[in-house]
C-alpha positions in Angstrom: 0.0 0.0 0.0 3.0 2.6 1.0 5.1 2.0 -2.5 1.4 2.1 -4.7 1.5 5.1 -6.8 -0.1 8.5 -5.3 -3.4 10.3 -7.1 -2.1 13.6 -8.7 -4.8 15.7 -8.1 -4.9 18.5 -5.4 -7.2 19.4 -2.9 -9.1 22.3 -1.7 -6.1 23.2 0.7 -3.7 22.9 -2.1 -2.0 20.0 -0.9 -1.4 16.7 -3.1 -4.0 13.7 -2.8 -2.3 10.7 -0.8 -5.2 8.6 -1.8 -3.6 5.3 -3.9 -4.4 5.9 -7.7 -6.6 3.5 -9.6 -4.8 0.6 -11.2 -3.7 1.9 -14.5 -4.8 5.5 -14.4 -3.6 8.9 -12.8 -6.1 9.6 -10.0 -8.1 8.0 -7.1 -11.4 7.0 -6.8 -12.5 10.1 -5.7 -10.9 12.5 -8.1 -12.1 10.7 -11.5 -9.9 7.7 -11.7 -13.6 5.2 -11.1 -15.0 3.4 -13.9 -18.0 5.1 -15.4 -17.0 8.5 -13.9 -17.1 12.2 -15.4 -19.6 13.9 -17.5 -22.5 12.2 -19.3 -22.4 11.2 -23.0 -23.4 14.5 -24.5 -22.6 16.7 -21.6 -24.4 20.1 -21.3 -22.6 21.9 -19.2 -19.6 22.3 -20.8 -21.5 24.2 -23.6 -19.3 27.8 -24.9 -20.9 31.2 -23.5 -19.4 32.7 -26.3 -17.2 35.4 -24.4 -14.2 34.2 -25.7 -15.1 34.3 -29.4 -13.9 36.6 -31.7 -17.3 38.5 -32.0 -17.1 38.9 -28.4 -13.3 40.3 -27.7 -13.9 42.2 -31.0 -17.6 43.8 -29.3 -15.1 44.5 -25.2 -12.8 45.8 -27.5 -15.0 48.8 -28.8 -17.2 49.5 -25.5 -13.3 50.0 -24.1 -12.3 52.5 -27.0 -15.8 54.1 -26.5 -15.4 54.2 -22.5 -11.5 55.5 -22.9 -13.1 58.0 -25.5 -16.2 59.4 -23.0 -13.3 59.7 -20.2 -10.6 61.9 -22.4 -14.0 63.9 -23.2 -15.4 64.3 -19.6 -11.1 65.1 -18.5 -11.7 68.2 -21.3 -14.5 69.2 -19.8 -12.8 70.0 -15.9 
């Protein structure tokens, strides 16, 4: 049990797991290394938001020229 390789995964505290790994994968039982664990087939929740995209930097990028634009105006003003 001592010499059986370690889980890699870390905790909440930061710390390494010192759970035994699965035979023949990376992690325990408790951080994904069970059969059958993980996401469903067809997983939802790992659907795109879209802020990422290009659209969506591109779209950030002009509300910040607009904002830095309204700011040098408003500084003109005082």
């Amino acid at each position: 049990m001592q010499s059986s390789p370690r889980c890699g995964a870390r905790t909440r505290h930061g710390t390494a797991c010192r759970a035994p790994a699965m035979q023949g994968k990376a992690r325990c039982r408790m951080h994904g290394g069970a059969r059958r664990s993980g996401a469903p087939k067809g997983n939802r929740n790992a659907l795109r938001h879209g802020m990422f995209t290009e659209d969506g930097s591109a779209e950030r990028h002009q509300v910040q020229a607009l904002l830095e634009d309204a700011w040098k105006v408003l500084d003109e003003l005082k």
